[in-house]
Kinemage of the C-alpha trace (Angstrom):
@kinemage 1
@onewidth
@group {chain A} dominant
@subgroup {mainchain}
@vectorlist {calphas} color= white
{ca unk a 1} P -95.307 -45.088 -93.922
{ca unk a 2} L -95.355 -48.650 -92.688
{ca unk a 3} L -92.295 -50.036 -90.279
{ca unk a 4} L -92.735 -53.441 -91.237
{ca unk a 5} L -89.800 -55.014 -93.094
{ca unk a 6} L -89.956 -56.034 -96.958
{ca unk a 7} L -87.962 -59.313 -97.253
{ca unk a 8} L -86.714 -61.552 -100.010
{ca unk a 9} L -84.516 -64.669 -100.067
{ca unk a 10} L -82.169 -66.190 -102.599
{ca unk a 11} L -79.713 -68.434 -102.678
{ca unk a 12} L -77.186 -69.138 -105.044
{ca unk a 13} L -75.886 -67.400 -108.125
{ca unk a 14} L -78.332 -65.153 -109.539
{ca unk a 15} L -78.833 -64.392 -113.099
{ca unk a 16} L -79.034 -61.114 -114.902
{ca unk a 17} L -82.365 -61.129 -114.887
{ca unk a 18} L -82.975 -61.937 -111.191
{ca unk a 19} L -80.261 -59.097 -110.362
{ca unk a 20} L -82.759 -56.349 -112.535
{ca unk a 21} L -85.535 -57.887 -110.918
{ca unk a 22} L -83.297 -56.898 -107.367
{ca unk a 23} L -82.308 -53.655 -108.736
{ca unk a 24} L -85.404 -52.377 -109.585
{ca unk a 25} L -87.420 -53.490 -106.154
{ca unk a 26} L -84.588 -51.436 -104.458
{ca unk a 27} L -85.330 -48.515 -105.967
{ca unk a 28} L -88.832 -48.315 -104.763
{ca unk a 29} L -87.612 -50.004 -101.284
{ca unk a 30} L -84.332 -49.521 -100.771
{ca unk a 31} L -84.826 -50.290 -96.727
{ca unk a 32} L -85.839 -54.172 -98.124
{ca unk a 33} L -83.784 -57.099 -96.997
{ca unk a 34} L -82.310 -59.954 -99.273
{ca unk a 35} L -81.112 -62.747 -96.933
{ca unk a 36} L -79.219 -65.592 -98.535
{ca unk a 37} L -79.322 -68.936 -96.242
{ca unk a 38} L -76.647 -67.325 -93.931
{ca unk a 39} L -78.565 -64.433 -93.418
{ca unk a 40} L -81.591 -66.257 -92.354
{ca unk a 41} L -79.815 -67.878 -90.129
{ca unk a 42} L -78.780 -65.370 -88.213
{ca unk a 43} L -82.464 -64.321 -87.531
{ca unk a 44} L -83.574 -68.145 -87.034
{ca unk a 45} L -83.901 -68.405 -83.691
{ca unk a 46} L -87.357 -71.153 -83.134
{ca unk a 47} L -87.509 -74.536 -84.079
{ca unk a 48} L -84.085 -74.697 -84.882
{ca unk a 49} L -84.061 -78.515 -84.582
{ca unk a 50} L -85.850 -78.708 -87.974
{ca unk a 51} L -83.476 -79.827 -91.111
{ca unk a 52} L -84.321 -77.133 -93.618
{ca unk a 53} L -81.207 -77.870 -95.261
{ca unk a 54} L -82.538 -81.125 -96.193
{ca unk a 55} L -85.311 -79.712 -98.213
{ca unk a 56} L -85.544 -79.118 -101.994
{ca unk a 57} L -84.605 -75.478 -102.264
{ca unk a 58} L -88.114 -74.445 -103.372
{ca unk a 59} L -89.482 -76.031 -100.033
{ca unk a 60} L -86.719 -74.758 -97.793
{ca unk a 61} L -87.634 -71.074 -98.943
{ca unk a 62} L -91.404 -72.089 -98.174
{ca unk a 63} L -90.266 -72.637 -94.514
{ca unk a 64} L -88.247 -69.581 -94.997
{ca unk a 65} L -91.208 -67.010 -95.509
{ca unk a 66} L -93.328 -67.942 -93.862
{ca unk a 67} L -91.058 -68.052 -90.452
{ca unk a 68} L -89.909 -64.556 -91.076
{ca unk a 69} L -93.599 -63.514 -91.618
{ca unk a 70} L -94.664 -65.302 -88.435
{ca unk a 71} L -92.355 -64.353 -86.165
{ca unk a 72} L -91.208 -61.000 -87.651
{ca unk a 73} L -94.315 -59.893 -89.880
{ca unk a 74} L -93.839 -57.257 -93.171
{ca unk a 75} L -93.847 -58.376 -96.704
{ca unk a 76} L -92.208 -61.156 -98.423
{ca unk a 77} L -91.784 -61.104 -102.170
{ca unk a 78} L -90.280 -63.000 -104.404
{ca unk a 79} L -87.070 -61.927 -106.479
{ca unk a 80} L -88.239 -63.113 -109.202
{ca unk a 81} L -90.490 -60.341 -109.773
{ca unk a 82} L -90.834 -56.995 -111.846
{ca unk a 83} L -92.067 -54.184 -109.761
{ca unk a 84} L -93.911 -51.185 -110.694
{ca unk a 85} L -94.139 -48.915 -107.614
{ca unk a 86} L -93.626 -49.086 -104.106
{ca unk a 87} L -95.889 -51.395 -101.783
{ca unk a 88} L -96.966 -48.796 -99.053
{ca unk a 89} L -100.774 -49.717 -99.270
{ca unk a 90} L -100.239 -53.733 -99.062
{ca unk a 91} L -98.342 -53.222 -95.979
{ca unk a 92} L -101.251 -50.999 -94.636
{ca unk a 93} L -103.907 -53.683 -95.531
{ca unk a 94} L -101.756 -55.799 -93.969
{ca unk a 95} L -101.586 -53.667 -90.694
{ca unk a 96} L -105.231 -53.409 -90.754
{ca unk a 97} L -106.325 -57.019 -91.828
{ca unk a 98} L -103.827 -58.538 -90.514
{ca unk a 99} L -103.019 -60.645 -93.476
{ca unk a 100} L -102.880 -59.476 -97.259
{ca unk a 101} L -101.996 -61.947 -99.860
{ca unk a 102} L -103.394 -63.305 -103.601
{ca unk a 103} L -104.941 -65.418 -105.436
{ca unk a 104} L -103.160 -66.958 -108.527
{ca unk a 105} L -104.796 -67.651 -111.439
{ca unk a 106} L -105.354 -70.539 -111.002
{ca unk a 107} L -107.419 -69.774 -107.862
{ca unk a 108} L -105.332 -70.721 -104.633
{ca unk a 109} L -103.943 -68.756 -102.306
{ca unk a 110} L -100.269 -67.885 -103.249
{ca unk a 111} L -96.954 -67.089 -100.798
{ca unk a 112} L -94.430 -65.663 -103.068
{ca unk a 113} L -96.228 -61.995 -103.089
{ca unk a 114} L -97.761 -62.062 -98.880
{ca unk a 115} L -97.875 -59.411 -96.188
{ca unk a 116} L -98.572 -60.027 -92.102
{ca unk a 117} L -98.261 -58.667 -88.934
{ca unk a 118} L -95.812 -60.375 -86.725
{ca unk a 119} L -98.160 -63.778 -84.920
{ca unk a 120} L -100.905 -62.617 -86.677
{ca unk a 121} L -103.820 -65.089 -86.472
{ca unk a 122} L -103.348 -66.411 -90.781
{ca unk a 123} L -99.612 -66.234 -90.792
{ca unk a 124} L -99.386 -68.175 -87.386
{ca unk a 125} L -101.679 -70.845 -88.723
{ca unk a 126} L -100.209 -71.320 -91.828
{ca unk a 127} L -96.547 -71.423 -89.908
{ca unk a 128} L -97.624 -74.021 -87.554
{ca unk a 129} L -99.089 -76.476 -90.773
{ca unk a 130} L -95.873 -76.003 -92.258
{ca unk a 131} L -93.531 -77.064 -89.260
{ca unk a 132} L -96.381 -79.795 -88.920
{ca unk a 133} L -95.633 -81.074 -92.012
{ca unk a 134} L -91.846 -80.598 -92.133
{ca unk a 135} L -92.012 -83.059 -89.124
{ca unk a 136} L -94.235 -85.771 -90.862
{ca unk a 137} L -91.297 -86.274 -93.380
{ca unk a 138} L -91.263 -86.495 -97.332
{ca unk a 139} L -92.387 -86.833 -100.201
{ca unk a 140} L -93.263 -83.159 -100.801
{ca unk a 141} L -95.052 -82.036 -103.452
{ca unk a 142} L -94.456 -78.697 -104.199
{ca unk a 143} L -97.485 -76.887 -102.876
{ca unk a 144} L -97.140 -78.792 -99.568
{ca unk a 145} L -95.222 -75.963 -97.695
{ca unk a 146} L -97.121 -73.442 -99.543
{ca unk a 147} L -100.522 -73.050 -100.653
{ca unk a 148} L -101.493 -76.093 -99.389
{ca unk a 149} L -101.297 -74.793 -95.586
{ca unk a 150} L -102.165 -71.130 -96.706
{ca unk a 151} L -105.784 -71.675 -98.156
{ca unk a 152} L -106.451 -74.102 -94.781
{ca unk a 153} L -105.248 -71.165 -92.918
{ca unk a 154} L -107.021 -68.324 -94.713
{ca unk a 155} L -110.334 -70.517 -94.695
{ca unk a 156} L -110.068 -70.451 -90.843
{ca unk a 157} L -109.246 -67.133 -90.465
{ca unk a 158} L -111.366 -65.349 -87.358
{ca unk a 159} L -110.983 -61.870 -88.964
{ca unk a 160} L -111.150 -61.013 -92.909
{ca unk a 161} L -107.953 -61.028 -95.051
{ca unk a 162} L -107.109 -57.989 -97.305
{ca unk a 163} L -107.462 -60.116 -100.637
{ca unk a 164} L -105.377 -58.706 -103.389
{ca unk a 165} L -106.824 -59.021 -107.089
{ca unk a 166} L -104.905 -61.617 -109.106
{ca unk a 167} L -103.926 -59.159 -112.014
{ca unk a 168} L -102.680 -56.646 -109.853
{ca unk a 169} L -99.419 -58.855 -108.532
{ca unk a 170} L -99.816 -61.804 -111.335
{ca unk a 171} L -101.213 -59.987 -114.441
{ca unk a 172} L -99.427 -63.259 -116.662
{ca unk a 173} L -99.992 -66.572 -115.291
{ca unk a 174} L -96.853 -69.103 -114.420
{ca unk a 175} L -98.673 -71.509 -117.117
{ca unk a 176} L -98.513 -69.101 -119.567
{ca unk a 177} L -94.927 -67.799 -119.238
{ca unk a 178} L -94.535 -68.200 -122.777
{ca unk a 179} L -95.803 -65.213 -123.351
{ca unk a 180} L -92.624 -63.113 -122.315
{ca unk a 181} L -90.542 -64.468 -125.203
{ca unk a 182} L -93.511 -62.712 -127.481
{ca unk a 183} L -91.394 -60.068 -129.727
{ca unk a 184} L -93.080 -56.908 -131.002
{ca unk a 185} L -92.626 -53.582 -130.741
{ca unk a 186} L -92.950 -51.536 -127.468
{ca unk a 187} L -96.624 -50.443 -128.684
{ca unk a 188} L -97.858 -53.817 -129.245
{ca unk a 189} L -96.674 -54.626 -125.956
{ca unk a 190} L -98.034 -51.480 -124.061
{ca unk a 191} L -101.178 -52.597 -125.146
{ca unk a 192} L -100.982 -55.722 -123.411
{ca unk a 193} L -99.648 -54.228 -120.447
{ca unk a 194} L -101.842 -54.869 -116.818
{ca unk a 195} L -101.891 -51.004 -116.553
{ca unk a 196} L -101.658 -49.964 -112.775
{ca unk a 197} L -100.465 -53.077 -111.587
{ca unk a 198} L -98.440 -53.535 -108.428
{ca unk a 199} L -95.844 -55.904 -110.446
{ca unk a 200} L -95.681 -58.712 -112.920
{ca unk a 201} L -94.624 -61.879 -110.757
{ca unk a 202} L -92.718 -64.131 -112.787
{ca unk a 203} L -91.678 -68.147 -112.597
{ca unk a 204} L -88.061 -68.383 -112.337
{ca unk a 205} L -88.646 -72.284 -112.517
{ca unk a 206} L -91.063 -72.058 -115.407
{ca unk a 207} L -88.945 -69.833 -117.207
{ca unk a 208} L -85.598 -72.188 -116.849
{ca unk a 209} L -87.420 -75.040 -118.676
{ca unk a 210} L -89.465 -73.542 -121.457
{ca unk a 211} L -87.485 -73.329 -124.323
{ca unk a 212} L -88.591 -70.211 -125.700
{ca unk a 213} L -87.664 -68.251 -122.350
{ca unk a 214} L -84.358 -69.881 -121.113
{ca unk a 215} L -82.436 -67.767 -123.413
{ca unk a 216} L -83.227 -64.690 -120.769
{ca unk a 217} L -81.425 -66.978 -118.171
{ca unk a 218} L -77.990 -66.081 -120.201
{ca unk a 219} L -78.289 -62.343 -121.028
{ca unk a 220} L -76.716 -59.643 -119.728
{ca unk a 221} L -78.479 -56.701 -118.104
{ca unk a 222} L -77.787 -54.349 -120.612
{ca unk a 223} L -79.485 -57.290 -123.503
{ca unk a 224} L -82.780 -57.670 -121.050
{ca unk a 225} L -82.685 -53.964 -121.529
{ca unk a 226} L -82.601 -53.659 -125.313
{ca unk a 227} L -84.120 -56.642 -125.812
{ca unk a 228} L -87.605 -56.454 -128.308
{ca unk a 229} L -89.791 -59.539 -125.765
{ca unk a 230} L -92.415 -58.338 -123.539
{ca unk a 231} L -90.230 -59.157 -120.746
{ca unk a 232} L -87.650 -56.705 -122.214
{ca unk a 233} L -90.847 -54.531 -122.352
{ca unk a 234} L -91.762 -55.100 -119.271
{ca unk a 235} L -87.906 -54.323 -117.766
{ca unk a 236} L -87.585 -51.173 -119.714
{ca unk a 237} L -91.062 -50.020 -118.176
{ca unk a 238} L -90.136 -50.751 -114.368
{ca unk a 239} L -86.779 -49.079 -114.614
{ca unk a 240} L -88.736 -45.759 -115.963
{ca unk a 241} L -91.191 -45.846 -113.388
{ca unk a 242} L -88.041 -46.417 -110.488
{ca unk a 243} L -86.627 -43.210 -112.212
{ca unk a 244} L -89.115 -41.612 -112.288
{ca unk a 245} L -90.191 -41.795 -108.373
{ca unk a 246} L -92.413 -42.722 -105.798
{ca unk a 247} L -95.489 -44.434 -107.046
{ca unk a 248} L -98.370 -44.814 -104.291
{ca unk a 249} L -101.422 -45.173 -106.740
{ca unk a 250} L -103.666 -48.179 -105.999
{ca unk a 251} L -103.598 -50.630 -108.888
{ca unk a 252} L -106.528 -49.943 -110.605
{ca unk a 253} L -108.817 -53.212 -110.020
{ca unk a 254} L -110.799 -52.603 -106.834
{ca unk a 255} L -109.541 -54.023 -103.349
{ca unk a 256} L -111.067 -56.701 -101.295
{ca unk a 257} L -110.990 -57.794 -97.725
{ca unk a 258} L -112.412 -60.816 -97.595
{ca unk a 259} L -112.141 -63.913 -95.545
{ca unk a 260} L -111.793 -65.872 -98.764
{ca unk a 261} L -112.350 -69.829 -98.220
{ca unk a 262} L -110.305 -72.358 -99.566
{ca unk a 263} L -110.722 -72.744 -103.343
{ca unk a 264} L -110.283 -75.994 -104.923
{ca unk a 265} L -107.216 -76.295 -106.550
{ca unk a 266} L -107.762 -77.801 -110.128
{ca unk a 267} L -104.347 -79.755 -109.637
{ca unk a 268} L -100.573 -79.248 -107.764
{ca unk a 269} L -98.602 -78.760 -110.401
{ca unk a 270} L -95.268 -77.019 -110.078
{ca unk a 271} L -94.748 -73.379 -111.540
C-alpha cells in the first residue's frame, strides 16, 4: 500500500452534503487529511510572501493543491466528491508515472481529482506557472490557477503521465449537473450508474446555482439518504460499498499512460 498522503481542503461551513461526501471518503481512507486554511498553514512553509488570502476562494485552493502536491506529493481530491472504493492503484500510477490525473469532459486536464510524487517533473511545472501567475496580479479567470498551467505542464512533460479515463472519476459532467435532481426509482438510476467507477466528482459551485439542485444544499444527512434523486442514489450506493469494505478493483474502462498534449479548451467557463 502506498505512503503517500490523500489530502483535501475546505474552508468554511460545510453542508450536509459535503460532510457525506467527507464521511464516506473516510471510510475507504481514513489516514486522509482535511486541512482548513489553518491547517495549511501550518505545513506552508515556501513562498510564504505570496497573498493567498487575497484570492477568490476557488483560486486560493488552486494554489493550495497544487503546493501540497509539489512539495509533499500523494493525492488531492476534492470534497465535493462521492467515492466508490479506495484509491490504492491511482497512487501507484502515480508512484510509477510520476503524475496521474484526468481529463474532464470537456477535454482539459483537471486538478480537483490529481496524484504526484513529491517535485515530480508535472506537478513542479504546473506549481511554478501558478506562483508565476499569482505574482503577475489579477484578473483571474477561473481556470488560470488550474487547468490552464496543468495542460502546459502535462504537454511538456519528459516522462508519460498515468492518464485516468474521464468516466472513471467524472462519469456526469459539471455542465450537466442537472442531472442529480433526476427522481426515479433506485432501478432507473442503477441503470445509469458509471459501473466500476472510482467516484462521481461533483460541482459544489454548479450545484449552489442551478435551481433544481440547490435544494440538496439545505438537507440533512439523513434526507440525502432517503432522498428518491440520483444523487440520493448515488449516496445510498457509496455508503454500501464503505460498509461493505475494501474495494481495490480497477474501474472498468482501460488505463492509459500517456504523455497527453494540451487539448484545446472549447472555452473557460466556471464549473
Amino acid at each position: 500500500m502506498s505512503q503517500l498522503p490523500v489530502w483535501l481542503y475546505w474552508e468554511g461551513p460545510a453542508p450536509p452534503y459535503i460532510e457525506l461526501c467527507l464521511e464516506i471518503l473516510k471510510r475507504h481512507h481514513p489516514e486522509a487529511r482535511v486541512l482548513d486554511r489553518a491547517g495549511f498553514d501550518a505545513l506552508w512553509v515556501h513562498e510564504r510572501g505570496l497573498d493567498i488570502d487575497a484570492l477568490a476562494l476557488n483560486h486560493k485552493s488552486d494554489f493550495i493543491r497544487a503546493y501540497l502536491l509539489a512539495y509533499h506529493g500523494g493525492l488531492y481530491i476534492d470534497a465535493d466528491c462521492i467515492l466508490f472504493r479506495r484509491l490504492d492503484l491511482v497512487l501507484a500510477a502515480a508512484e510509477e508515472h510520476g503524475f496521474a490525473g484526468y481529463r474532464e469532459p470537456q477535454g482539459y486536464m483537471s486538478c480537483n481529482f490529481m496524484a504526484a510524487l513529491p517535485r515530480g517533473a508535472v506537478i513542479a511545472d504546473h506549481y511554478r506557472r501558478v506562483v508565476e501567475r499569482i505574482r503577475q496580479g489579477p484578473p483571474f479567470r477561473w481556470l488560470d490557477l488550474a487547468s490552464t498551467p496543468m495542460d502546459l505542464a502535462v504537454a511538456g512533460a519528459p516522462v508519460p503521465i498515468a492518464q485516468l479515463p474521464t468516466k472513471a472519476v467524472m462519469p456526469l459532467a459539471w455542465n450537466d449537473t442537472v442531472e442529480l435532481a433526476t427522481i426515479g426509482s433506485d432501478a432507473a438510476h442503477a441503470r445509469r450508474f458509471a459501473r466500476n467507477c472510482l467516484c462521481y466528482m461533483l460541482a459544489n459551485a454548479t450545484i449552489k446555482r442551478t435551481p433544481e439542485t440547490q435544494r440538496f444544499l439545505g438537507m440533512s444527512r439523513e434526507a440525502l439518504l432517503g432522498d428518491g434523486s440520483f444523487l440520493g442514489f448515488l449516496f445510498r450506493l457509496a455508503i454500501a460499498a464503505a460498509s461493505a469494505g475494501p474495494n481495490r478493483e480497477e474501474p472498468g474502462a482501460d488505463w492509459t499512460a500517456s504523455a497527453a498534449g494540451r487539448k484545446k479548451r472549447p472555452d473557460d467557463r466556471s464549473p
